[in-house]
DRENDO-1510 file (C-alpha; in Angstrom, 1 decimal, always signed):
<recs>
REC; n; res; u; v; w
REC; 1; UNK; -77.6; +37.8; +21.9 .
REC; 2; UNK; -80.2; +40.8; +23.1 .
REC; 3; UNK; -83.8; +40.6; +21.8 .
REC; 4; UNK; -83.2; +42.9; +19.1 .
REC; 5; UNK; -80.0; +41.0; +18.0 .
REC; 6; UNK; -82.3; +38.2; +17.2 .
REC; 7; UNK; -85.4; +40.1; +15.3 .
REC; 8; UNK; -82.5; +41.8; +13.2 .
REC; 9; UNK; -81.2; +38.6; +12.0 .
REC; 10; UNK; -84.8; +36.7; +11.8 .
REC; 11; UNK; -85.8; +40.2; +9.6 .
REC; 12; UNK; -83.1; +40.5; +7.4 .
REC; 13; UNK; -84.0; +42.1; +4.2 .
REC; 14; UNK; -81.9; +40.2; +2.0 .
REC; 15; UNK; -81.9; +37.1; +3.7 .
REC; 16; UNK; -85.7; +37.0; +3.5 .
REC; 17; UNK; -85.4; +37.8; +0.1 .
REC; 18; UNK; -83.0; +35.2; -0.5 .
REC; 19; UNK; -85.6; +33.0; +1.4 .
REC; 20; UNK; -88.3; +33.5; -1.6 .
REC; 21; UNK; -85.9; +33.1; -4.4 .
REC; 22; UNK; -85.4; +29.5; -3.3 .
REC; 23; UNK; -89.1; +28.6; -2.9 .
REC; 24; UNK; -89.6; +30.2; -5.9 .
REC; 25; UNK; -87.0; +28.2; -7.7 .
REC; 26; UNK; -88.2; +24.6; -6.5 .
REC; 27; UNK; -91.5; +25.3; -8.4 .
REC; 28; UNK; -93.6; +21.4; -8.0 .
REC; 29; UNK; -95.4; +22.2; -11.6 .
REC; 30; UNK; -98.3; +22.3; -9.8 .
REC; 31; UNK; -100.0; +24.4; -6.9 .
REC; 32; UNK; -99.8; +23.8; -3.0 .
REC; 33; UNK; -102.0; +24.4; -0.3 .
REC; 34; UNK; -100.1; +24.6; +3.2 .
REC; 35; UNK; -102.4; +25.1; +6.2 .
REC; 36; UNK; -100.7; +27.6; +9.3 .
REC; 37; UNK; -103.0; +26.7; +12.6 .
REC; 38; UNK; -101.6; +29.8; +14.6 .
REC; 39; UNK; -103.3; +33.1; +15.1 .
REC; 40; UNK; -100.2; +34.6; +16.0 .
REC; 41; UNK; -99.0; +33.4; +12.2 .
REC; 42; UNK; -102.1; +34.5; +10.2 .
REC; 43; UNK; -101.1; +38.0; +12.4 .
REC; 44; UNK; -97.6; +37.8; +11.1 .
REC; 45; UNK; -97.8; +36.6; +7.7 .
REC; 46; UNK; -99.9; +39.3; +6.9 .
REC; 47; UNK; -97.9; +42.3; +9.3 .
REC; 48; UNK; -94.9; +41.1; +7.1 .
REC; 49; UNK; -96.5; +40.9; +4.1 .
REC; 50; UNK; -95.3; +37.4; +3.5 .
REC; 51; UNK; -97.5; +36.3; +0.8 .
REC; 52; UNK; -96.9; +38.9; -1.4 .
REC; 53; UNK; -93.5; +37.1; -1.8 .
REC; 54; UNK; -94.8; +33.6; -2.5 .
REC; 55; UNK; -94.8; +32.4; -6.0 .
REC; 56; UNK; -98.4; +32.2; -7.4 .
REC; 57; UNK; -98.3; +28.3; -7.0 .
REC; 58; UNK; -98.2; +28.7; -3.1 .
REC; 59; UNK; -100.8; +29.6; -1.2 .
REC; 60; UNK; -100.7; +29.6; +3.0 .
REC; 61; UNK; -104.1; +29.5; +4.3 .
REC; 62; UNK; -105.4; +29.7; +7.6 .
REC; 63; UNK; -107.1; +26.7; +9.6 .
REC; 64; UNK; -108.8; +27.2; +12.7 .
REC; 65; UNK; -105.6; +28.5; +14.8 .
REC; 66; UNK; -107.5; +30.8; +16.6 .
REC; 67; UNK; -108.8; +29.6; +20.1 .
REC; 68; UNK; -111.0; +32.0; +21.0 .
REC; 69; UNK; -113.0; +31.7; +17.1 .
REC; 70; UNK; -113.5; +28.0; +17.8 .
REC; 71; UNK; -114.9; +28.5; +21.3 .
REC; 72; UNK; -118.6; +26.9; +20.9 .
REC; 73; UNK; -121.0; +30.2; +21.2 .
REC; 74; UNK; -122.9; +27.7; +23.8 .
REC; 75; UNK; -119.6; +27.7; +26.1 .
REC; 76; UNK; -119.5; +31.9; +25.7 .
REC; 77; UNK; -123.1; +31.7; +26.8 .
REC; 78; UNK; -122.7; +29.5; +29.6 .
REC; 79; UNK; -120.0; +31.5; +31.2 .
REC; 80; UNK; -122.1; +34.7; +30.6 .
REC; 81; UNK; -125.0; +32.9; +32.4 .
REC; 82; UNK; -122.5; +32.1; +35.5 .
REC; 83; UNK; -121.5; +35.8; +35.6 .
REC; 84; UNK; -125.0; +37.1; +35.8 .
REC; 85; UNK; -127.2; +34.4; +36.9 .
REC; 86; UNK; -125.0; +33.1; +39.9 .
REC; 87; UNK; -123.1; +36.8; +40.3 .
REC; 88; UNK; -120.0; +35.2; +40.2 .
REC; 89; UNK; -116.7; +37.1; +39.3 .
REC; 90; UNK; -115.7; +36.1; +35.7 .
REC; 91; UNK; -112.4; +36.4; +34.8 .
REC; 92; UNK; -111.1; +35.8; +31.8 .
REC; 93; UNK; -108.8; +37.2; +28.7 .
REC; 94; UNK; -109.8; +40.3; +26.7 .
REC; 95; UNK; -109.9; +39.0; +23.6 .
REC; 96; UNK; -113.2; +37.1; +24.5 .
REC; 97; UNK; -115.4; +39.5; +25.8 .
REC; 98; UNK; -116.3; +40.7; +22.7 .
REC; 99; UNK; -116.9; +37.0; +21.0 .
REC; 100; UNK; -120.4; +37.0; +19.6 .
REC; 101; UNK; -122.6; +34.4; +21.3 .
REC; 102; UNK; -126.5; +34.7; +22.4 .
REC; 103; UNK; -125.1; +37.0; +25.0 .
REC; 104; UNK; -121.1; +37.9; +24.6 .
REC; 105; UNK; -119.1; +38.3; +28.0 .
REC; 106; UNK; -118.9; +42.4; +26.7 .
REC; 107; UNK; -122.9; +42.1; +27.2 .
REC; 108; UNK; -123.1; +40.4; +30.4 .
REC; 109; UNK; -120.5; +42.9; +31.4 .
REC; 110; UNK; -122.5; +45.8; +30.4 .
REC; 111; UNK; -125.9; +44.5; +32.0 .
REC; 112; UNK; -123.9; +44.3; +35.1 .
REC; 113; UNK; -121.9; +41.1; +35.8 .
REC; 114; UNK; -118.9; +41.5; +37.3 .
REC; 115; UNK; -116.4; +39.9; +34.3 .
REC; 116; UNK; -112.8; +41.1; +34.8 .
REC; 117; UNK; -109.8; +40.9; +32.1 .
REC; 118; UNK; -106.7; +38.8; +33.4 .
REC; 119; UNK; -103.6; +38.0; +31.3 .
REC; 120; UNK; -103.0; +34.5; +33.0 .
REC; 121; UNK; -105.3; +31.6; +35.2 .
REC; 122; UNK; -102.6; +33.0; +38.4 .
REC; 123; UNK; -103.9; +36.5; +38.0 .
REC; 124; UNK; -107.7; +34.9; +38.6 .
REC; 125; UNK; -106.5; +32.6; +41.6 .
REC; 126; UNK; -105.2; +36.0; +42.9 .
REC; 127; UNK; -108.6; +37.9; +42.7 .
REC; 128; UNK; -110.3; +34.5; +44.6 .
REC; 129; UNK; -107.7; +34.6; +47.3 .
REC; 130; UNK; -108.2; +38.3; +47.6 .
REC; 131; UNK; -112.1; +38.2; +47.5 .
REC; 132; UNK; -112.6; +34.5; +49.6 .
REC; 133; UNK; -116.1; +35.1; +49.9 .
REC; 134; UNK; -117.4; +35.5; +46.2 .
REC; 135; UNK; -117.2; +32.9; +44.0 .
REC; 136; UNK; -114.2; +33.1; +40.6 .
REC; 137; UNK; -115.0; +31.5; +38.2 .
REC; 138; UNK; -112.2; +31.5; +35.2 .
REC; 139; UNK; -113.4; +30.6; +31.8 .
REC; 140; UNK; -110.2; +29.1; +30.3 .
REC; 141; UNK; -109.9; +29.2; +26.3 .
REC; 142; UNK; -106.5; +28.3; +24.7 .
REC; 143; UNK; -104.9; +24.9; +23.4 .
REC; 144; UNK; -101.8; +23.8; +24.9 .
REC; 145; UNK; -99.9; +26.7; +25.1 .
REC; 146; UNK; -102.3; +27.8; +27.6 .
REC; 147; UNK; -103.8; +24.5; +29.1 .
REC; 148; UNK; -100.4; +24.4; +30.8 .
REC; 149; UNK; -100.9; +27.6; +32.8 .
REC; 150; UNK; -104.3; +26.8; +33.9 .
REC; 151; UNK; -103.1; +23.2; +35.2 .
REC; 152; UNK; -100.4; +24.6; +36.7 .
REC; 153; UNK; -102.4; +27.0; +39.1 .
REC; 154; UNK; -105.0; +24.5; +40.2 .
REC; 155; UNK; -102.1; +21.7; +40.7 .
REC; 156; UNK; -100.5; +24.4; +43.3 .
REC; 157; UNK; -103.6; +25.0; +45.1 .
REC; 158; UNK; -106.6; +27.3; +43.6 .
REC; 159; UNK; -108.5; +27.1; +46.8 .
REC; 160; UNK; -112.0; +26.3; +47.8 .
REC; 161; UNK; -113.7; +29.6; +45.8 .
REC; 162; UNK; -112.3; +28.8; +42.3 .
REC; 163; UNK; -113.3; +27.4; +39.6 .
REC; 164; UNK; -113.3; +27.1; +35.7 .
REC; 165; UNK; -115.3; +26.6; +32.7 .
REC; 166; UNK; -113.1; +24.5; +30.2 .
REC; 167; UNK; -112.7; +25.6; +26.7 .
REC; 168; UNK; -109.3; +24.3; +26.1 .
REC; 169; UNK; -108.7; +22.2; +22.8 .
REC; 170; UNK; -106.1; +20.4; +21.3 .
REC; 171; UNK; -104.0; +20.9; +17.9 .
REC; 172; UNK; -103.3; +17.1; +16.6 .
REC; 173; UNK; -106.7; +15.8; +16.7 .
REC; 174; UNK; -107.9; +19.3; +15.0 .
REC; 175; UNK; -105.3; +18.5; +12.1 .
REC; 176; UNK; -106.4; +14.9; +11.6 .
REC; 177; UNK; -110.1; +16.2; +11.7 .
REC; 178; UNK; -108.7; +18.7; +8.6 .
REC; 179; UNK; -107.1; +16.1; +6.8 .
REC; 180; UNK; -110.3; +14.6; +5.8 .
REC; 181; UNK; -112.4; +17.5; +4.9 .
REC; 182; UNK; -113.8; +18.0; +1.8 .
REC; 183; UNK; -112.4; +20.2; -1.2 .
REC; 184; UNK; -109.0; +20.7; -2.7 .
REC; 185; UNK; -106.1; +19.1; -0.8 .
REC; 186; UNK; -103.8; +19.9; +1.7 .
REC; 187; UNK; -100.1; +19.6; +1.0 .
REC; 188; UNK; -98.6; +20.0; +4.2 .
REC; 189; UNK; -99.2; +22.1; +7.5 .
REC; 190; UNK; -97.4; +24.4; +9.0 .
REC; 191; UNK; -96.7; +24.1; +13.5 .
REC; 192; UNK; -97.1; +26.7; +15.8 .
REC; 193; UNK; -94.0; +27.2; +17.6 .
REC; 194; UNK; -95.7; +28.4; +21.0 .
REC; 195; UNK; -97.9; +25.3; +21.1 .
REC; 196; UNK; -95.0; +23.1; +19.9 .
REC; 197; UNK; -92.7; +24.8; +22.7 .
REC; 198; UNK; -94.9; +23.3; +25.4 .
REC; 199; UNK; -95.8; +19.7; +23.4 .
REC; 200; UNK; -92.3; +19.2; +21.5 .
REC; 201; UNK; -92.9; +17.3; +18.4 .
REC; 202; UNK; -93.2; +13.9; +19.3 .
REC; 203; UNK; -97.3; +13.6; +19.3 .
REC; 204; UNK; -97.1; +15.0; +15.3 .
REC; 205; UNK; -94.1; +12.3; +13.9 .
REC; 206; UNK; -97.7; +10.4; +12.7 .
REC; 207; UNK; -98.5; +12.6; +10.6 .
REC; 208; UNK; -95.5; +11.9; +7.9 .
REC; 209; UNK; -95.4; +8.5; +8.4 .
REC; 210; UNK; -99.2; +7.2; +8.3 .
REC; 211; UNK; -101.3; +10.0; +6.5 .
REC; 212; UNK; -97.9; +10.9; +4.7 .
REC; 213; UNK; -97.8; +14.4; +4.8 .
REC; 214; UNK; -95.2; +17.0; +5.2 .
REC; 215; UNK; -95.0; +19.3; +8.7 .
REC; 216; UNK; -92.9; +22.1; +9.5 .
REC; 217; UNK; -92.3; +23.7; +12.6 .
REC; 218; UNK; -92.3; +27.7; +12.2 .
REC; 219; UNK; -91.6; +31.1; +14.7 .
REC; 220; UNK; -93.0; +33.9; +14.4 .
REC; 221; UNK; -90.3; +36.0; +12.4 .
REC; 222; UNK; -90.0; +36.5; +8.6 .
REC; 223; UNK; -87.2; +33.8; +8.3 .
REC; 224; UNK; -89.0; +31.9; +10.5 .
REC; 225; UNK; -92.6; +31.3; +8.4 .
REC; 226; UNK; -90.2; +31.6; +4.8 .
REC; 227; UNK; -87.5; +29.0; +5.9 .
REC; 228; UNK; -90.5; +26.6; +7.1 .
REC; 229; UNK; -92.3; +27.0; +4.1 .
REC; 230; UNK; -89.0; +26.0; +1.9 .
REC; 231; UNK; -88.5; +22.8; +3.7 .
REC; 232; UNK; -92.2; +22.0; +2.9 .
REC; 233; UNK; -91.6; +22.9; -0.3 .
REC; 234; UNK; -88.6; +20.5; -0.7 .
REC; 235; UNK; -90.6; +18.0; +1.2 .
REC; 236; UNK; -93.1; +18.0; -1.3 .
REC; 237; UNK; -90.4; +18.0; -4.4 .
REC; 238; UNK; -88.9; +15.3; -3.2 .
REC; 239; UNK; -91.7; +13.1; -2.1 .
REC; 240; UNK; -90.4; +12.7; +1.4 .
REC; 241; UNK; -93.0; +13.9; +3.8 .
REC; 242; UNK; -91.3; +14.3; +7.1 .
REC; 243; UNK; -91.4; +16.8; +10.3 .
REC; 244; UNK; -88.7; +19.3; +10.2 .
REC; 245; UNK; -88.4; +21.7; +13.3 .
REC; 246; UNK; -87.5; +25.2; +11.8 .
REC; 247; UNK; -87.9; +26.9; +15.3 .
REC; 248; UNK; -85.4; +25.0; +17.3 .
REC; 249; UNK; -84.3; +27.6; +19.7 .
REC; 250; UNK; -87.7; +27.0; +21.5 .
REC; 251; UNK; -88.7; +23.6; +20.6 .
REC; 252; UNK; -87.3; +20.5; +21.8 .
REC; 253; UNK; -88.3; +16.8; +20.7 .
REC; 254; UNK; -89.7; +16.3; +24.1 .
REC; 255; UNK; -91.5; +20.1; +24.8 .
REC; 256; UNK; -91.8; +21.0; +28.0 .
REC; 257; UNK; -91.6; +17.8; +30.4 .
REC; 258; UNK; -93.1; +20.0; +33.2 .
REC; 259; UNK; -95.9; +21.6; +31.2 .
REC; 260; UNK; -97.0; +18.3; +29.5 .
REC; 261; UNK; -96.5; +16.7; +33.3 .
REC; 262; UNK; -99.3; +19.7; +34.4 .
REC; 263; UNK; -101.6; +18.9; +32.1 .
REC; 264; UNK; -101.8; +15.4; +31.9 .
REC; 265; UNK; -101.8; +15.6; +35.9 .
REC; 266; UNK; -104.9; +18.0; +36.0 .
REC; 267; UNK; -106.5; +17.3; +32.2 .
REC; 268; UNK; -107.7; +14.4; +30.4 .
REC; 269; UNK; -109.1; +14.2; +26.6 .
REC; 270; UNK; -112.4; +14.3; +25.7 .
REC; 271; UNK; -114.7; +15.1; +22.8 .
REC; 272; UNK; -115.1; +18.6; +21.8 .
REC; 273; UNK; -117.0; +20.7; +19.7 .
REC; 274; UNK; -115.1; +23.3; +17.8 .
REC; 275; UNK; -117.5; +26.5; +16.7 .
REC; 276; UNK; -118.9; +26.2; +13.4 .
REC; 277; UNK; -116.9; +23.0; +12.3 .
REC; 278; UNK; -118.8; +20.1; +15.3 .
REC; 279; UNK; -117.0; +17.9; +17.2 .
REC; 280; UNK; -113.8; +16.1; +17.0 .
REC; 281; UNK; -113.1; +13.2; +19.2 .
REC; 282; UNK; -110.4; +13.7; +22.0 .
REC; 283; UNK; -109.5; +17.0; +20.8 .
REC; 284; UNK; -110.6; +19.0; +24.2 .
REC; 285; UNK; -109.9; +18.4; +27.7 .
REC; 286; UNK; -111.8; +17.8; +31.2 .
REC; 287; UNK; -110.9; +17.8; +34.5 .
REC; 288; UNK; -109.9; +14.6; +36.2 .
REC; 289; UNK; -111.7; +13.7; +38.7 .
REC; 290; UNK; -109.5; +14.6; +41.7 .
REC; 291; UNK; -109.7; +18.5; +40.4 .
REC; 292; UNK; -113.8; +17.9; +39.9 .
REC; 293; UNK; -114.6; +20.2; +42.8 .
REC; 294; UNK; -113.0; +23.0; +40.0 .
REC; 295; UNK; -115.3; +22.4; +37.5 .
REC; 296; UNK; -117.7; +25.5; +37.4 .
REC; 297; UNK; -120.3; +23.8; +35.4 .
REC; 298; UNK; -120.7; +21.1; +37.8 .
REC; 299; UNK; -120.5; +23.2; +40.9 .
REC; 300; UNK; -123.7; +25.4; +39.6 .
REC; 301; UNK; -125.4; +23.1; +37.7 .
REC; 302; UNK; -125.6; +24.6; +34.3 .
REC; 303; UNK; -124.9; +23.3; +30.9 .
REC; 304; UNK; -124.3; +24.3; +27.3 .
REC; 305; UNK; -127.5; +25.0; +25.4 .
REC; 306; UNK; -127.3; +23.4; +21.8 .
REC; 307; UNK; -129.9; +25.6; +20.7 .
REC; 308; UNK; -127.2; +28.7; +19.9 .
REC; 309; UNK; -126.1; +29.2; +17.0 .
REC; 310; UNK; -122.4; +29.3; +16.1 .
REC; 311; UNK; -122.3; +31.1; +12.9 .
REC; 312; UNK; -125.0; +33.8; +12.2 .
REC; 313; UNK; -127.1; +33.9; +8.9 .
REC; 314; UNK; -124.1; +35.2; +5.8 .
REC; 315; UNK; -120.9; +34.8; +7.6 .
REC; 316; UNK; -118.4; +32.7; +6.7 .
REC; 317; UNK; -116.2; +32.2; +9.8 .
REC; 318; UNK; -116.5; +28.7; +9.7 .
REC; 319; UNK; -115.4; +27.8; +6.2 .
REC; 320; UNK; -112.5; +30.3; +7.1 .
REC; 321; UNK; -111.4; +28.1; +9.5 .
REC; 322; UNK; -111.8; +25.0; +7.6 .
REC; 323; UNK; -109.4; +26.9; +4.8 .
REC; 324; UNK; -112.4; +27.2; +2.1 .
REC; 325; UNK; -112.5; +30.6; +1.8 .
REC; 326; UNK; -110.7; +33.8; +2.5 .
REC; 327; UNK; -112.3; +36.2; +4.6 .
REC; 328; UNK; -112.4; +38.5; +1.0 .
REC; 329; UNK; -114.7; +36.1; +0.0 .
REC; 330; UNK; -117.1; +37.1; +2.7 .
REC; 331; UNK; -119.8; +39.4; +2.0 .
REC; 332; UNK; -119.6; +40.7; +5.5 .
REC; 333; UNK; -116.3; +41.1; +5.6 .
REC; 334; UNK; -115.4; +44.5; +6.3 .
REC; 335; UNK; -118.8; +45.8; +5.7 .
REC; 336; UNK; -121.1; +45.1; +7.7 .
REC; 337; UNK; -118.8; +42.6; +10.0 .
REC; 338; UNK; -116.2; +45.1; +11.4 .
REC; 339; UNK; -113.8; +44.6; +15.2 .
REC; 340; UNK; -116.1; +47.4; +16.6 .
REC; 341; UNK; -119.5; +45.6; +15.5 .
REC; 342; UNK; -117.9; +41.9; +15.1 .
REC; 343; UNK; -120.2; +39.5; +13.3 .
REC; 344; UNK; -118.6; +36.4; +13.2 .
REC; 345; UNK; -115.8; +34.9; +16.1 .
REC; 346; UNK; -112.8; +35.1; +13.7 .
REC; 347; UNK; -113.2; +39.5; +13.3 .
REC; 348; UNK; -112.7; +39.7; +17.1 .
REC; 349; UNK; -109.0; +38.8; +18.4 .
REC; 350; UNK; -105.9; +39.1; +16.6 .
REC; 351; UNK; -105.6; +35.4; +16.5 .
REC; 352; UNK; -108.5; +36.0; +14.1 .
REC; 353; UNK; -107.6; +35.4; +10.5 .
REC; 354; UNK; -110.7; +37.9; +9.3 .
REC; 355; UNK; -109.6; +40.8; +12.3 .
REC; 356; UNK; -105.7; +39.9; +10.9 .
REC; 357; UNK; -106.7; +40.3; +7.4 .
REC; 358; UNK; -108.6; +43.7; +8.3 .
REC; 359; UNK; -106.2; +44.8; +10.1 .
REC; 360; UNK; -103.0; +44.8; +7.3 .
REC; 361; UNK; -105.5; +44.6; +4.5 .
REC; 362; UNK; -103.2; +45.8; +1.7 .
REC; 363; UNK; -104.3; +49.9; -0.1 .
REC; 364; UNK; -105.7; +49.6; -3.3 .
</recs>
């Protein structure tokens, strides 16, 4: 089956529509809240138009799916400091540079620091071995699906002239941390299938069976999100939470047995601050000690300032992420906070729910 075989079928008109008949008919009597933490969903479920097909008892809401949007301000700084204060190459992905912090990587790079766009953690070990006598430093955002790649390359050998600044975080800790927030209840989440791919879904079976709520696994298609949604839906109905895997031609109980391998080879937990929400316990990761040498910070002896601010005066990113508001609700949103003169993290990359919601905002 081609590539296009498999969007036709995962976009089929009437199976879709089918799809929202069936939620629609196993209406609770009362409404649900199920929380997506996936960028690439928010993107999707708005590009498809998939809540205009939910029942007005459903609502999907975004959580804080978007790495770059919970990267601490402080950690954008720090790797804007490296860039100009040290003149070291900064590589990183695009859809960073223009992250508002004290000074965004788009700044540094405009005051002259030499901060280059790469698509993976190989391309930047390729610039160091290419330039061996200036220092690369990579500034690695991303949760698992990413964490892999960047454990990966310093596991094969990075050399002597590479180094990182850690922003990775992790989704279970994140969820727990979400489960005990404050305001109307969660009735189930909604797994990324890239993350999941790498992870598999052992790590979440918790979830059901001690804070007894219902998980679905979802890709990225139309079927995908509205088949997922259904079997939360019947979860709920039934008062059987459980974890059902809806994207099963990617994700395997175990994940990826290599990937995970990389990570917890090169990576260990730690305590992490996500932007505008504080810290969770063990929901980033460090470098273990034998990869040290890698650690950018260390090597030029700088260190996140806790003065900066995450969240300027009147946005609302981080009760966005938290699922407390829609971005609708802010008064910057799509006013003054635009992608061209961002405001808050979550108008920046497409993982962003505020930059998704602008971007297939519906016409009135």
């Amino acid at each position: 089956m081609t590539a296009a075989d498999v969007a036709a079928r995962f976009r089929d008109p009437e199976l879709v529509r089918r799809l929202a008949r069936d939620i629609a008919r196993r209406d609770p009597g009362r409404p649900l809240r199920f929380m997506h933490v996936c960028g690439t969903h928010e993107n999707y479920i708005g590009q498809y138009g998939i809540r205009d097909l939910l029942p007005p008892w459903l609502k999907v809401i975004a959580g804080p799916g978007c790495p770059v949007c919970v990267c601490p301000a402080a950690e954008i700084d720090l790797a804007a400091r490296l860039a100009l204060d040290h003149q070291v190459v900064l590589a990183t992905f695009g859809d960073v540079l223009r992250v508002p912090a004290r000074l965004s990587l788009f700044d540094a790079k405009a005051r002259g620091a030499d901060v280059r766009v790469v698509y993976s953690a190989a391309d930047a070990v390729a610039i160091a071995r290419a330039e061996a006598k200036r220092e690369v430093v990579f500034f690695a955002v991303g949760f698992e699906t990413t964490a892999c790649t960047v454990a990966s390359a310093l596991a094969l050998g990075a050399g002597p002239n590479f180094s990182i600044v850690c922003s990775h975080r992790l989704i279970p800790p994140a969820l727990k941390a979400l489960l005990a927030v404050e305001g109307p209840v969660l009735s189930g989440y909604l797994l990324p299938g890239h993350v999941m791919t790498v992870m598999g879904t052992a790590e979440y079976e918790v979830f059901p069976r001690e804070h007894h709520v219902p998980l679905a696994v979802a890709g990225f298609e139309p079927v995908d999100i509205l088949l997922s949604l259904d079997k939360l839906v019947e979860q709920v109905a039934a008062g059987a939470p459980a974890l059902y895997n809806g994207y099963p031609r990617a994700v395997k109980a175990a994940g990826n047995v290599v990937a995970k391998a990389r990570i917890a080879e090169v990576f260990e937990p730690c305590d992490a601050s996500w932007r505008g929400i504080g810290t969770i316990p063990r929901s980033g990761l460090r470098l273990r000690a034998p990869f040290a040498a890698h650690d950018a910070a260390a090597r030029f002896g700088v260190a996140p300032d806790p003065s900066i601010p995450d969240i300027e005066p009147g946005c609302s990113c981080h009760l966005i992420m938290l699922g407390k508001v829609e971005p609708a609700d802010c008064p910057l949103f799509g006013n003054v906070c635009v992608p061209e003169h961002p405001v808050g993290p979550c108008m920046v990359s497409m993982e962003g729910t505020c930059r998704a919601w602008y971007q297939h905002r519906r016409p009135v």
